[in-house]
N, C-alpha and C positions, 0 to 999 in steps of 0.2 A: 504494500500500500504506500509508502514512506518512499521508495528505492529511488523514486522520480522526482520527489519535491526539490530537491538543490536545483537539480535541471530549470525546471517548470518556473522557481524562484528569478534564477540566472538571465530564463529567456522573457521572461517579462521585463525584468527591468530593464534591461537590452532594448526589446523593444517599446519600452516605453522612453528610453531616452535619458535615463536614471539613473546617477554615479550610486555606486555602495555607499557614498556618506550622504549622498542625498534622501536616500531609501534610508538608513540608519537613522538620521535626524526625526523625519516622517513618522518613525516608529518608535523612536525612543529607545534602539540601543547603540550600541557601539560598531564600528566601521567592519571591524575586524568578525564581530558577529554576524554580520550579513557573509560575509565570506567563509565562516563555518555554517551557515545555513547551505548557501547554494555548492559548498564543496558537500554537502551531507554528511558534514563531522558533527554536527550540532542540528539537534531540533527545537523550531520554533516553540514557544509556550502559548498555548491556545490566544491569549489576550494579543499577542504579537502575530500568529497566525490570521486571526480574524481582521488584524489592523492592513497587516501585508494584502489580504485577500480584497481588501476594498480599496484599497491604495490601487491596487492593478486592474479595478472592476472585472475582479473575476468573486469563484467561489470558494469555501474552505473546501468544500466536494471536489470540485475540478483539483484543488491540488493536492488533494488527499488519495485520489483515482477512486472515490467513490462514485458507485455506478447511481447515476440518479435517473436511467433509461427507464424506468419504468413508471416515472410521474411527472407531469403533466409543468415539463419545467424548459425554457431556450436558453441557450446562452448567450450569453453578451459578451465573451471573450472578442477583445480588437475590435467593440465596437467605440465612435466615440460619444460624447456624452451627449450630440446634436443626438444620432442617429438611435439611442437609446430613449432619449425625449421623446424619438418621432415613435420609434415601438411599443412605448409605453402609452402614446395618445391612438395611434389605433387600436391598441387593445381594448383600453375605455369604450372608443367608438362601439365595437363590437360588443362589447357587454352592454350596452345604453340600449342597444338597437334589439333585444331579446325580451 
C-alpha cells in the first residue's frame, strides 16, 4: 500500500512546480523530511498526510493506493482549481435538474 507514496509525493511536487522547502514550509516540517518522505525512508503522520494531500489536490486514497473503484467518486488529480470550479458547478447543475 505505502511502497509508492515517496514516488507519488516526488511526482506531485515536481509537477506542481514545488521546491522541498516550499512543500516543507506549507506543511510545517523540515526540508530534509520531505526528502525522507519521497525517498520512503520516513512516513508521513496522518495530520501531515492529509495536509500534503490537499496541498497537491489530490487524495489521502490516491496516495495510499487505496482502491476507491467501487464508489461513486472522480478524481481531480492535475486538475486546476478553474476546471475543478467548473466540475463542481455542473454537478450542482445536475442535481438541481432531478
Amino acid at each position: 500500500m505505502l511502497e509508492n507514496l515517496g514516488y507519488k509525493l516526488k511526482t506531485l511536487r515536481v509537477r506542481n512546480q514545488l521546491s522541498r522547502k516550499q512543500v516543507a514550509e506549507l506543511v510545517g516540517v523540515s526540508v530534509s523530511t520531505i526528502g525522507l518522505y519521497e525517498s520512503n525512508e520516513r512516513l508521513p503522520s496522518l495530520p501531515v498526510l492529509v495536509k500534503l494531500a490537499g496541498q497537491y489536490k489530490t487524495s489521502v486514497d490516491y496516495l495510499l493506493n487505496i482502491d476507491t473503484s467501487d464508489k461513486n467518486s472522480l478524481s481531480l488529480d492535475g486538475l486546476t482549481d478553474k476546471q475543478i470550479k467548473a466540475l463542481k458547478m455542473t454537478a450542482e447543475c445536475f442535481r438541481n435538474s432531478n
